[in-house]
N, C-alpha and C positions, 0 to 999 in steps of 0.2 A: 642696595636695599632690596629685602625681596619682594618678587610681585609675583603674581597670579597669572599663569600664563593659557587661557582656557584655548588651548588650539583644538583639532579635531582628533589629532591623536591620542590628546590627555585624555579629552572625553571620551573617546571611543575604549580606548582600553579602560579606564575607570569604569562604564556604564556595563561592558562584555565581564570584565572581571568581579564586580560587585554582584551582579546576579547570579553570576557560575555559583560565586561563592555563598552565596545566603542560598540560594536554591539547593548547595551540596548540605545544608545543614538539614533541610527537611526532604531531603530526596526521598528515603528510602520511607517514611511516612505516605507520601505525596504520590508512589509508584503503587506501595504494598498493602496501604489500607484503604487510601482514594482511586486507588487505580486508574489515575493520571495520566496522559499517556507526555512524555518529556515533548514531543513536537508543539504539541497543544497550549502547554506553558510557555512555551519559546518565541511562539507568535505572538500571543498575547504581552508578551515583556516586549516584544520588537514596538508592537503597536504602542505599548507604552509609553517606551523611551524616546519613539520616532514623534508621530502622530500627536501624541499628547504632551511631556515633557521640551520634544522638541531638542533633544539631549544627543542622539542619530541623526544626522543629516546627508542620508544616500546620495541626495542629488547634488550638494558641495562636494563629495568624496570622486563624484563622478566629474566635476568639472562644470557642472549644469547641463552635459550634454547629455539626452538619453538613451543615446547610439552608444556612448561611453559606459553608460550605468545598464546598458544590457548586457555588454561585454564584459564585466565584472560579474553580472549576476550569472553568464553562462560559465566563467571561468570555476566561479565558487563552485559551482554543482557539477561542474568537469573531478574537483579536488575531493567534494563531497562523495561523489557516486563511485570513484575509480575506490575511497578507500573503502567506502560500504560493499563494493561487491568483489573486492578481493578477501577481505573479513567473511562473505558470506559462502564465498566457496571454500573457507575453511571451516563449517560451523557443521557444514553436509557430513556425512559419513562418508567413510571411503568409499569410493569407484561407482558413488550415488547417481551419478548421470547416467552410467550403463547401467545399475541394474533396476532402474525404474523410468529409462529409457521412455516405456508406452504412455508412465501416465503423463510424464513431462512434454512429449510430441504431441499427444490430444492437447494439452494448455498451450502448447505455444504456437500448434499452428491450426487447427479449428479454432479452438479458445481466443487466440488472436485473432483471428479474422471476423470471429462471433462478435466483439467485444466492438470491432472496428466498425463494421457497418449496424450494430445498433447502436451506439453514439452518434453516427454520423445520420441515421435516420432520424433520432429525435432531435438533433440539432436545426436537421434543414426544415422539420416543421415548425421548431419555436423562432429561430431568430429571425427576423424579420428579412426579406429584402436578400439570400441567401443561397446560392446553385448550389447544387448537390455534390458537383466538385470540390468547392473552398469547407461545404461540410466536413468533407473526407478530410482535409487537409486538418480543419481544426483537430477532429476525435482521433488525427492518429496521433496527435500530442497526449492526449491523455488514455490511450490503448494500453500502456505497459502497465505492473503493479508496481509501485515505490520500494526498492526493500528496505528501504529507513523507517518508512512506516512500518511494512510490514514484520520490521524486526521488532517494534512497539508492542506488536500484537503476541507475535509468537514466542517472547520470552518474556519469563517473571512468575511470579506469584501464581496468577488467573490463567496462563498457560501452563502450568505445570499441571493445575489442578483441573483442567477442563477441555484443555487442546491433545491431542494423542499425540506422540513422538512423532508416526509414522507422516501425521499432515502439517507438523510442525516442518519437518525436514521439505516434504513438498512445496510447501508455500516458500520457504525460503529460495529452492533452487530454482522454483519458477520465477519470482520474483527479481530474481538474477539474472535470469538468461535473459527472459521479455525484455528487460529496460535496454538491454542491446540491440534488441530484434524490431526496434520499433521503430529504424531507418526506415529498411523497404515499406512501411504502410506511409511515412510522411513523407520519401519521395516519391510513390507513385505519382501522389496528386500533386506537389510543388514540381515535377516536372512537364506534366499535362499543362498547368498552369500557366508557367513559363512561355513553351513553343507553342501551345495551342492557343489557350486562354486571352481574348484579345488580339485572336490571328497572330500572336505572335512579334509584336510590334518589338520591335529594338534587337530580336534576334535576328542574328544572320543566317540561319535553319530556322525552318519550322515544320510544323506536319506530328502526327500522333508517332510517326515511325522513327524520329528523329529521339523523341522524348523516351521511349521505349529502349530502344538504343543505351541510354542513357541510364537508365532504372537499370537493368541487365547489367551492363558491361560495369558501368559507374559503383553503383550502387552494392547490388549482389556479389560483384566479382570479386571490385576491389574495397569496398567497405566489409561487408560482411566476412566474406571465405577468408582475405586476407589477415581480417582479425582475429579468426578462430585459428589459422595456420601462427599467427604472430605469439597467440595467447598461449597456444600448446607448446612451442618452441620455449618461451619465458619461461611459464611453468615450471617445465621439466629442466630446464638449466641451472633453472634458483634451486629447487629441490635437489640436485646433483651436488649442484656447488655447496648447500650448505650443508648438509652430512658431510660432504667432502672434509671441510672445515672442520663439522664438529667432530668427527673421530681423531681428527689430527689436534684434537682441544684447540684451533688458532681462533677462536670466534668467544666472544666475554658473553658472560650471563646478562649484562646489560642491551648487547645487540640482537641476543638471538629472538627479544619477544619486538624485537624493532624492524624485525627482515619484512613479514609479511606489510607495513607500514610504507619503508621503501621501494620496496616491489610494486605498490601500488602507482606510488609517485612516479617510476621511472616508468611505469608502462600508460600513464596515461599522457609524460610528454614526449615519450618516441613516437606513441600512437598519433600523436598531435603533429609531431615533424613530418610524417610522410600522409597525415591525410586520412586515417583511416579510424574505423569505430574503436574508440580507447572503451567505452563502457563493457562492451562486449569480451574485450581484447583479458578484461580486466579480472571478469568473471570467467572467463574458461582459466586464464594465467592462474588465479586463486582454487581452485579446484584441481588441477595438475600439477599445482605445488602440492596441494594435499592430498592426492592421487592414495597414498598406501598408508594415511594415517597416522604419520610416524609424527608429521608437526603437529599436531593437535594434541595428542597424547602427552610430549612433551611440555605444553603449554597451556595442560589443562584449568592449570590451578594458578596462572598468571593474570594479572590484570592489566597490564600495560595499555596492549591496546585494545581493550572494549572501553576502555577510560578515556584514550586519544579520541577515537571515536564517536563517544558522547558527547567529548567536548565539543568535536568539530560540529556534530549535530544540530547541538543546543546553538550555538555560532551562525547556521546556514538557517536555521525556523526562525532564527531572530532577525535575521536579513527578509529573510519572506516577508516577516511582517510590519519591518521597515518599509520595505520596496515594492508592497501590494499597493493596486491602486484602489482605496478602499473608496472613494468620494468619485470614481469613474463609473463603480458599479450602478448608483443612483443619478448620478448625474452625466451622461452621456452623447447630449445632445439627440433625445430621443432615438440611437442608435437601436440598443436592445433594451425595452421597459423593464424594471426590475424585477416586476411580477413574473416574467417570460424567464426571465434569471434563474428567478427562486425555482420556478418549476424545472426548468431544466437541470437545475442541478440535483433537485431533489431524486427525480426520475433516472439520472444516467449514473445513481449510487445505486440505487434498488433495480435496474434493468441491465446497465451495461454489462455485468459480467454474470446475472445468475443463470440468464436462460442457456447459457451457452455450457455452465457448468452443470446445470439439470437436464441435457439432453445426453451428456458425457459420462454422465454420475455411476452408471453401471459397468462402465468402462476404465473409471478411474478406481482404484481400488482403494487408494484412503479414501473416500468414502464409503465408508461402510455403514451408514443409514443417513436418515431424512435431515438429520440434526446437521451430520460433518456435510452433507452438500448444502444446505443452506449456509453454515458457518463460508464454507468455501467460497461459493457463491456471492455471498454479503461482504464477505472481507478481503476485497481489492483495493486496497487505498491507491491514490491518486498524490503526489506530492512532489517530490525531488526531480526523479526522471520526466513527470509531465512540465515542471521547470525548464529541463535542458533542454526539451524536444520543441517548447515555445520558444526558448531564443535560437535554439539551430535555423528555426522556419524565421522568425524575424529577422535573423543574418542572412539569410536565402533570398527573402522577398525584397530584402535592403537593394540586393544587385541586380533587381531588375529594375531598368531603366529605360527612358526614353530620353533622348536631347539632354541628359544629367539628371533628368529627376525620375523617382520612385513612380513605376506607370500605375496609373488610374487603378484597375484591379488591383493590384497586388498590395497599394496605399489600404486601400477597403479591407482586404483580407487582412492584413496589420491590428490593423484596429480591432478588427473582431479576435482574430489570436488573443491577443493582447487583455482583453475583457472577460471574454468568457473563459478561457484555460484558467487564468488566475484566481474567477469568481469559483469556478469548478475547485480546485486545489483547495483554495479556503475552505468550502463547504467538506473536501474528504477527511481535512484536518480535523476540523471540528466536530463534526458526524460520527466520523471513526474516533476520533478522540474520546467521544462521553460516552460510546455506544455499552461497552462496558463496566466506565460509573454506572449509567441506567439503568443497565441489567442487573447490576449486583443491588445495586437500590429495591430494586423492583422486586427480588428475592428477600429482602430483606423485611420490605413490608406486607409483604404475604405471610410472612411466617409471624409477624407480631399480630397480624389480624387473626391468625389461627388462634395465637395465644391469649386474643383478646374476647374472640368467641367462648373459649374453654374456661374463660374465667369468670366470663360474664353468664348468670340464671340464666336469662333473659334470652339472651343468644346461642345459649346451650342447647334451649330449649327447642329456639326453632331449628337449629342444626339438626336435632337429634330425629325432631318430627319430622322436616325433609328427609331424611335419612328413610323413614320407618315406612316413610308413602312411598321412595322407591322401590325397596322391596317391596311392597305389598303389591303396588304394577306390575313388578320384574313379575311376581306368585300367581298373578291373575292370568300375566300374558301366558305364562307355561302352562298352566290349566287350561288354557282356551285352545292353547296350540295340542295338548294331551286328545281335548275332546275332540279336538277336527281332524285327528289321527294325524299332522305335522311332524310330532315326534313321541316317542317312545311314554310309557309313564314312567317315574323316576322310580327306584327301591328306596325304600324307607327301610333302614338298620334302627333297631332299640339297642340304647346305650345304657346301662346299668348306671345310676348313681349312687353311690354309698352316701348313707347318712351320717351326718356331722350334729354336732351340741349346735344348739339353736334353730334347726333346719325347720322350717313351717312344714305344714301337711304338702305344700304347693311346694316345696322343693324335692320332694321325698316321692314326687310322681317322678316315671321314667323320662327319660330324655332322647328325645329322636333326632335324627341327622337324616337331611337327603342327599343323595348322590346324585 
């Protein structure tokens, strides 16, 4: 007899596959006339089906355990970010890293470290109960830009028509490198923390020089350098190899928009086998596979994978908004009051990254006025990468211990990661989300109130009279400035007008012009 077998799997692909699909029926509506951004809706369906429905259940998936349900969320956004920034280093123009080099080293290492310590300064004044060390640790989670987000902003519709190629291509590449670069700012301080913080209790070393040590040799040597050696190696082997293939025709039409997809894959679980930064590894690999242009060209006009990639997208925003803890943010045990919340997130949108982008702006040459550095400046979203760099540090802080448990400090630091990275992330979603519905709103009812002044006597009228008083000022100031010798008197030219059928006495007088 049949029966209804409601397990987690039925419901989980029913609830992921039903919105893909009703959301595929109004996508291009929903991107090109609402200027939607896909993250924004994602979380919102998560929060739905989770939170409210009840229809997602992260925490049965996870076992109930939340050491389980972190390692799932970090694994997602391992899968998320390797395919988003091997995608992204194909999107760059050829040999983009070299030859805009300057303005990319100004974003990623002033820019970075601008970014890092005013976050982590406005942190240590709002959250309560807080050393300026665990600050740091918190803001270098959310230091890097998203480029899941960021890929939101810079392509479609509203980018084509208002974003410049040239800052399009920057945001991207920055976007990319940062979310790899953003180890050394979170180990500085989780190793401080460790050997120093709490003298050190459960280590067998301690001391600033031990940590230090450890940042350098650990961190730089073999996280960072290793991965950029790992990524260029890749790179160029996949790109060898598959020309190789394709001049020999051994590779199908069906694989070759599937290479840059695998390549992702494979280079974030090797990077995972020996320990080192796959995010990084991932983004230089996807840029020296497209090194000369050649796989882009060919793949211009495929959709394969910006299609895998949406999916997976729309997949990981819907998990975010499953697996936020939306009832922590208010309810906290008076940890951080939500007021302190709200400010803080508001503040580390609008501060974290413009002053660092306004003292650079002359230096940065897509910017090329007041607009593209504010645009610049304002549009760092926060999301995916600030995700992975929160569970790398709650896997970090997991292992320190005393006599088997989680030492005093680092339980503290937990909890804070945990609140405010995530409260922050939601706010970038949804911030950067509407920022452009608003804008284009905001355009749009300016311009019917024009059309409603011009239609309306009423309103014509004092338009026209505001209008008549300014210049009459403007007439007065320059005569006043004539007689106090300020500047010059202007020449007055007579302009001949010809008479026309109808023309009064008063039209038929001459007509002057000043210069």
């Amino acid at each position: 007899m049949p029966t209804i077998v409601l397990s987690n799997f039925n419901v989980f692909c029913a609830v992921i596959g039903g919105f893909v699909t009703l959301y595929g029926l109004v996508s291009h509506f929903v991107k090109e006339r609402l200027y939607m951004s896909e993250p924004l809706i994602a979380v919102l369906a998560g929060v739905l089906f989770s939170h409210g429905t009840k229809w997602l259940r992260p925490d049965e998936y996870a076992l109930l355990d939340p050491v389980n349900l972190e390692t799932v969320t970090l694994t997602f956004t391992r899968v998320a970010l390797g395919v988003q920034l091997v995608l992204a280093g194909l999107q760059i123009p050829a040999k983009y890293c070299k030859t805009e080099w300057k303005s990319l080293a100004l974003l990623l290492g002033p820019g970075m470290a601008g970014m890092w310590v005013t976050s982590s300064l406005l942190m240590w004044g709002l959250i309560p109960n807080i050393s300026y060390l665990h600050a740091l640790a918190v803001a270098a989670c959310i230091t890097p830009t998203d480029p899941v987000l960021s890929n939101s902003i810079v392509k479609g519709k509203f980018a084509d028509q208002n974003i410049p190629v040239d800052m399009q291509n920057l945001i991207i590449a920055e976007s990319g490198a940062n979310d790899g670069l953003g180890y050394p700012f979170l180990f500085f301080a989780l190793y401080i923390i460790k050997y120093v913080g709490h003298n050190g209790d459960g280590q067998p070393q301690t001391g600033l020089g031990h940590a230090m040590v450890y940042w350098f040799g650990e961190t730089w040597g073999y996280v960072i350098i290793l991965s950029v050696i790992y990524g260029i190696v890749v790179g160029y082997l996949a790109r060898v190899g598959l020309r190789f293939a394709k001049q020999r025709n051994w590779i199908d039409h069906e694989n070759f928009p599937f290479f840059p997809i695998a390549l992702a894959l494979f280079t974030v679980g090797t990077c995972g086998l020996i320990g080192t930064d796959d995010l990084l590894a991932c983004f230089v690999a996807g840029n020296v596979f497209n090194w000369d242009d050649w796989y882009r060209t060919k793949t211009e006009h495929d959709t394969f994978a910006p299609t895998l990639d949406m999916a997976l997208n729309l997949a990981i925003f819907m998990w975010f908004g499953a697996v936020c803890p939306w009832s922590a943010f208010v309810h906290n045990h008076g940890r951080i009051p939500f007021y302190r919340l709200l400010v803080l997130g508001l503040l580390i949108l609008i501060l974290r990254r413009l002053p660092a982008v306004w003292l650079m702006a002359r230096k940065i040459r897509q910017c090329h006025n007041l607009t593209h550095t504010l645009f610049m400046g304002y549009f760092g979203p926060i999301g995916v990468g600030a995700a992975f760099y929160l569970h790398v540090a709650l896997e970090f802080l997991h292992l320190i211990t005393v006599d088997g448990h989680v030492r005093e400090d680092a339980e503290a630091l937990r909890e804070v990661l945990h609140l405010v990275v995530w409260f922050i992330i939601m706010c970038s979603i949804v911030i950067h989300g509407l920022s452009i519905p608003a804008g284009k709103l905001g355009f749009k009812v300016e311009r019917k109130v024009a059309v409603m002044m011009d239609k309306n006597p009423v309103l014509q009228g004092e338009h026209h009279r505001a209008k008549s008083e300014g210049r009459r000022k403007s007439l007065r100031a320059s005569m006043l400035d004539v007689e106090s010798g300020l500047q010059p008197p202007k020449r007055v030219h007579r302009l001949p007008s010809l008479p026309s059928a109808g023309d009064s006495e008063l039209s038929l007088l001459p007509k002057y012009v000043v210069n």
